[in-house]
C-alpha positions as CSV (number, residue, x, y, z in Angstrom):
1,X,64.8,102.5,93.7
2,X,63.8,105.8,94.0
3,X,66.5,108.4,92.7
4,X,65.4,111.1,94.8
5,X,65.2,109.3,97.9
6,X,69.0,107.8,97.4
7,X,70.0,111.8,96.7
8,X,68.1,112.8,99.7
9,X,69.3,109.9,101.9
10,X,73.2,110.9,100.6
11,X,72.7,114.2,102.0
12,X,71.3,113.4,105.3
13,X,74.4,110.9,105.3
14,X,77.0,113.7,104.5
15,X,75.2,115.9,107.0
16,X,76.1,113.0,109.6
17,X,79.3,113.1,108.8
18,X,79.8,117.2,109.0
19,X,78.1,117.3,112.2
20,X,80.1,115.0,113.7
21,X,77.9,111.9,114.3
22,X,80.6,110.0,112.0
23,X,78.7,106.5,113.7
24,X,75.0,107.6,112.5
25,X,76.7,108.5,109.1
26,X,78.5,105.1,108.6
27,X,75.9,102.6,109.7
28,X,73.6,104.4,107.4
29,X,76.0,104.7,104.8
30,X,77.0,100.6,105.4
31,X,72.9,99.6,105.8
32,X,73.1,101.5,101.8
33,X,76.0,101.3,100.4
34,X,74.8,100.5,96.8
35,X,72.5,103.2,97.0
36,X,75.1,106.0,97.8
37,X,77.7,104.5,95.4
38,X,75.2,106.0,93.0
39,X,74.1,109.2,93.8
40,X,76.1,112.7,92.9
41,X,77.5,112.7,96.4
42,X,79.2,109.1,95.9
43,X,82.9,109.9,95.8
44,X,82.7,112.2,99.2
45,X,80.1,109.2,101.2
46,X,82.3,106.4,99.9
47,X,85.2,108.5,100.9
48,X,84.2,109.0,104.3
49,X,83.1,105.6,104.9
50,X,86.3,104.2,103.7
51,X,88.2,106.5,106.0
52,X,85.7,105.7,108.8
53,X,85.8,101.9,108.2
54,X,89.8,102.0,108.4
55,X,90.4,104.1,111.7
56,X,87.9,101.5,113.3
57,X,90.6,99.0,111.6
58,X,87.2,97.0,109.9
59,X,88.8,95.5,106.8
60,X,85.9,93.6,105.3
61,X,84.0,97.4,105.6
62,X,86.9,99.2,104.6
63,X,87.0,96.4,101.4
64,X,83.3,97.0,100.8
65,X,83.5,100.5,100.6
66,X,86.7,101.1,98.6
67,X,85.2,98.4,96.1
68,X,82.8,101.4,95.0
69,X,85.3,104.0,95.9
70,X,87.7,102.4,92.9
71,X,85.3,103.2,90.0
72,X,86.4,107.4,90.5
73,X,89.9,108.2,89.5
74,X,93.1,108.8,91.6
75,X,92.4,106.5,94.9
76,X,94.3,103.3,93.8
77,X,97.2,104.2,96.1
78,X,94.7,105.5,98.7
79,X,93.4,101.7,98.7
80,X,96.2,100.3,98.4
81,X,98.2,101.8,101.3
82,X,94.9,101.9,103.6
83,X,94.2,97.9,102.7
84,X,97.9,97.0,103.2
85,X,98.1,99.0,106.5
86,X,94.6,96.8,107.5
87,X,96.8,93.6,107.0
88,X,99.7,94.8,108.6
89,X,97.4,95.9,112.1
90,X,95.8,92.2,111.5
91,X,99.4,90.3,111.3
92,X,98.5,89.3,107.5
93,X,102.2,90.6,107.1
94,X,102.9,88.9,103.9
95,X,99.6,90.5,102.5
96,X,100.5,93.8,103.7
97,X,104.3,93.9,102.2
98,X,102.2,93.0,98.8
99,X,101.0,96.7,98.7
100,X,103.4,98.0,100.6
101,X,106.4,97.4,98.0
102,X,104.0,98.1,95.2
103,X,103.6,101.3,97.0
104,X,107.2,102.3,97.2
105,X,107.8,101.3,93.4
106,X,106.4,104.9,92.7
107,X,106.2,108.2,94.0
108,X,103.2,108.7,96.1
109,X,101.6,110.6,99.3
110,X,102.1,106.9,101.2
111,X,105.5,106.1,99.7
112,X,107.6,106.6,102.8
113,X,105.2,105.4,105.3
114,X,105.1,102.2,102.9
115,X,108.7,101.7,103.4
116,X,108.8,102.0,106.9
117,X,106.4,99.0,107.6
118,X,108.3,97.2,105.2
119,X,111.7,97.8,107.2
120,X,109.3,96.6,110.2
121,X,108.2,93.9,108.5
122,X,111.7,92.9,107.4
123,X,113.3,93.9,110.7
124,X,111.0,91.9,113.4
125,X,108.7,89.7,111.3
126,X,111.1,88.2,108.2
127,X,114.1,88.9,110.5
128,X,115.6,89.6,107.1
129,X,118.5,92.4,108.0
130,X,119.7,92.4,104.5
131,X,116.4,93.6,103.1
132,X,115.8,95.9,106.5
133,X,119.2,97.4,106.0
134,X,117.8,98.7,102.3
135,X,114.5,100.2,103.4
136,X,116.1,101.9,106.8
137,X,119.3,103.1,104.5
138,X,116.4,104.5,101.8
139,X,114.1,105.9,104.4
140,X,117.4,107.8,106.4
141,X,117.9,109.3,102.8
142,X,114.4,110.2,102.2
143,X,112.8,110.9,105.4
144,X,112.2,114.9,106.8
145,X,110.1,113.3,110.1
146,X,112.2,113.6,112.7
147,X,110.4,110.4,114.5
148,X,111.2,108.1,111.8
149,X,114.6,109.1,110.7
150,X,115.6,108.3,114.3
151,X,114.0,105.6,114.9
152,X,115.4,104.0,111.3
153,X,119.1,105.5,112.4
154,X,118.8,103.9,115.9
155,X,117.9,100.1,114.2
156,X,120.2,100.7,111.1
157,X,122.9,101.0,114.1
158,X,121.3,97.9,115.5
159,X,122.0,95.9,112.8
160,X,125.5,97.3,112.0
161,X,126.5,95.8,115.7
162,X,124.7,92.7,114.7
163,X,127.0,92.4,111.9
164,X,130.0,93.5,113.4
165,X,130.1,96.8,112.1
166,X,130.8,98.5,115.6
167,X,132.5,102.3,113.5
168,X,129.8,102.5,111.5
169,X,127.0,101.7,114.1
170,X,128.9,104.1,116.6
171,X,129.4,106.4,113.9
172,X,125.2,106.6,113.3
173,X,124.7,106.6,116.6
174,X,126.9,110.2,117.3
175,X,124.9,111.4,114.0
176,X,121.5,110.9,115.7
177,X,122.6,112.0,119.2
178,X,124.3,115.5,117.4
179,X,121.2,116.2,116.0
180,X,118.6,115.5,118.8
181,X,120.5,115.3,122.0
182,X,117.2,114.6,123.9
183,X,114.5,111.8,124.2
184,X,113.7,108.6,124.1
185,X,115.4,107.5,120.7
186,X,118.3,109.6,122.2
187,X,118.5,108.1,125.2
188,X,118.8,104.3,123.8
189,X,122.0,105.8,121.5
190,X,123.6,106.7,124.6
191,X,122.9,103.1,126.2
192,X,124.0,101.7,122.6
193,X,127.3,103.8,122.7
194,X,128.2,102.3,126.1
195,X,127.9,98.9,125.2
196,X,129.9,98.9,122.1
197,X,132.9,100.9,124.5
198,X,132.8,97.9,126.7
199,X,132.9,95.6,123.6
């Protein structure tokens, strides 16, 4: 191998990539990868390609690359939450809630977003409302996204009705309608309300 041409052919690659022909960039980088993973430009190609090979949900890609991307320090969550969230868009659910929980065992940048597939995965897949009642209950707590802490109030309701908690779902529900009067999460606590004032 010829060290200049792997140094030149990372630059070309990271040119790709900051001129926007991300496709060019990642088939060369994917036709190479042992190459790059070797050059000064590694971490930023492998990187790329990792992020690349995850929005165009390719896990055995995404795998390849983040294989070489795990000898640099500091990406073991990054890997983690990116491979979990691979197996969660594939329906390897039981795979996914492996990193996920491992994930929400520490602080991190992808601790929240961890726990929200696993209430998901608790809620609709497990059908475990004991479990889904601790991550939505954790996530209400934690959560400043306005998007999520609905959407976990509106299902932690959901399940208090299920079990025949009508106050406390009611209660929720008035909670999430004071503070965001409008839209569609709004709009299904309204619809909620009336049923449990005809129960």
């Amino acid at each position: 191998r010829n060290d200049f041409s792997a140094e030149a052919m990372s630059i070309r690659i990271l040119s790709l990539y900051y001129t926007g022909r991300d496709n060019e960039a990642y088939e060369l980088s994917r036709r190479n990868i042992r190459t790059v993973s070797e050059t000064q430009n590694a971490e930023r190609l492998l990187l790329l390609s990792s992020t690349k090979a995850f929005n165009d949900n390719d896990l055995s890609q995404f795998n390849a690359f983040s294989g070489h991307l795990a000898k640099f320090r500091g990406y073991d969550d990054f890997i983690k939450y990116h491979s979990s969230e691979l197996h969660y868009r594939q329906g390897a659910y039981s795979r996914a809630a492996q990193g996920f929980v491992q994930l929400t065992e520490t602080e991190n940048p992808y601790h929240l977003r961890s726990l929200k597939r696993l209430a998901e995965i608790n809620l609709f897949v497990n059908r475990n409302r004991t479990a889904a009642e601790k991550n939505l209950n954790e996530l209400i707590l934690h959560d400043t996204d306005i998007q999520i802490l609905n959407w976990s109030t509106l299902n932690l309701a959901i399940i208090y009705l299920e079990t025949g908690r009508t106050d406390e779902a009611e209660a929720l529900l008035n909670d999430l309608l004071r503070k965001n009067p409008r839209g569609l999460m709004s709009n299904q606590a309204r619809n909620l309300i009336e049923y449990i004032k005809e129960l």
